[in-house]
C-alpha positions in Angstrom: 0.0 0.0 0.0 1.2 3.9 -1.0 1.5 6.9 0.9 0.4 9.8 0.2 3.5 12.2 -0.2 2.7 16.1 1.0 4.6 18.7 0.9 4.8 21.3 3.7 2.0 23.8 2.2 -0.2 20.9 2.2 0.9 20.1 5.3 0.3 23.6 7.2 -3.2 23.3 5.2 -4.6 20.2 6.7 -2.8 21.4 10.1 -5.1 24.8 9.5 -8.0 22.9 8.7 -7.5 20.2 11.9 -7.1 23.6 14.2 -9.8 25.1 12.9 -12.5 22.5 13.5 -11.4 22.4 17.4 -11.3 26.2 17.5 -14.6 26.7 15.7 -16.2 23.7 18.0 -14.7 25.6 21.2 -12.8 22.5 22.1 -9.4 22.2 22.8 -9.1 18.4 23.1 -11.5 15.8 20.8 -11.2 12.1 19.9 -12.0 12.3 15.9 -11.2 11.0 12.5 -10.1 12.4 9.6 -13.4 11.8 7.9 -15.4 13.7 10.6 -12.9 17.1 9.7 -13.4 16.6 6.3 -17.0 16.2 6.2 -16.8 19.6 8.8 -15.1 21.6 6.0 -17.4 20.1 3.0 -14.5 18.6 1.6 -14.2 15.6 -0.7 -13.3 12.2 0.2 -9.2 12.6 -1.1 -9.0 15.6 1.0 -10.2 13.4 4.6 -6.9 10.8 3.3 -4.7 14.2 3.0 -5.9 14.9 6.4 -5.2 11.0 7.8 -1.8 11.3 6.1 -0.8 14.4 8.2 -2.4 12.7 11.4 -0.7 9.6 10.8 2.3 11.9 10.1 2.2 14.1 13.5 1.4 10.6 15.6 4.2 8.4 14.3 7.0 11.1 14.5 5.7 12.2 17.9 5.4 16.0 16.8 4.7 18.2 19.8 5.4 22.1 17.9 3.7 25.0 18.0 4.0 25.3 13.6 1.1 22.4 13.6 -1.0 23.8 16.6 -1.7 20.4 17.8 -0.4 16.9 19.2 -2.0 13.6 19.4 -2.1 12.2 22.4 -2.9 8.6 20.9 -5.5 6.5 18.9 -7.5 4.5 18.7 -7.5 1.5 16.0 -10.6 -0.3 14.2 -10.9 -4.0 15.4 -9.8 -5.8 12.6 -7.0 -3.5 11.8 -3.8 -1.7 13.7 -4.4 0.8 11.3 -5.7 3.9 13.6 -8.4 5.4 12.8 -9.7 7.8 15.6 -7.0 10.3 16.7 -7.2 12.3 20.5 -6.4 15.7 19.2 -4.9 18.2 21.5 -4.8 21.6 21.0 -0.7 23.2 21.8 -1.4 26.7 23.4 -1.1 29.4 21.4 -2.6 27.6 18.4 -6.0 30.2 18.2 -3.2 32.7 16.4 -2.6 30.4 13.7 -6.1 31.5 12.9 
């Protein structure tokens, strides 16, 4: 199976987007999917596997910076798969000025 390659802009976009849905929602900490952020901004189906890219991306490289505005705290996988699915988003203070 293929990943997707991004490149930073694309990166900084989906981190925008994953910010703005907490920010928007007034929460600062959420268990979601990528689907669930997508379907918040009305976007297709290729942009919620943009989105799981970046989330896998942040999770598996343990990213904890301010440049993202988030961290994942962990996951949570389907049954019949490791793959994870459900991410526990928190927000890093001072994200609400990447706004």
């Amino acid at each position: 199976m293929g990943h997707i390659r991004m490149d930073s802009t694309k990166r900084y976009n989906c981190a925008h987007l994953i910010c703005t849905y907490l920010l928007r929602n007034n929460i600062t900490r959420a268990d979601i999917t990528a689907r669930e952020i997508a379907q918040f901004h009305n976007l297709s189906r290729k942009s919620s596997q943009s989105i799981s890219a970046l989330l896998n991306f942040v999770y598996s490289n343990r990213i904890r910076e301010t440049r993202f505005g988030f961290y994942i705290m962990g996951t949570l996988a389907f049954k019949k798969s490791d793959y994870p699915h459900h991410y526990n988003i928190q927000l890093i203070d001072g994200a609400r000025g990447l706004l």
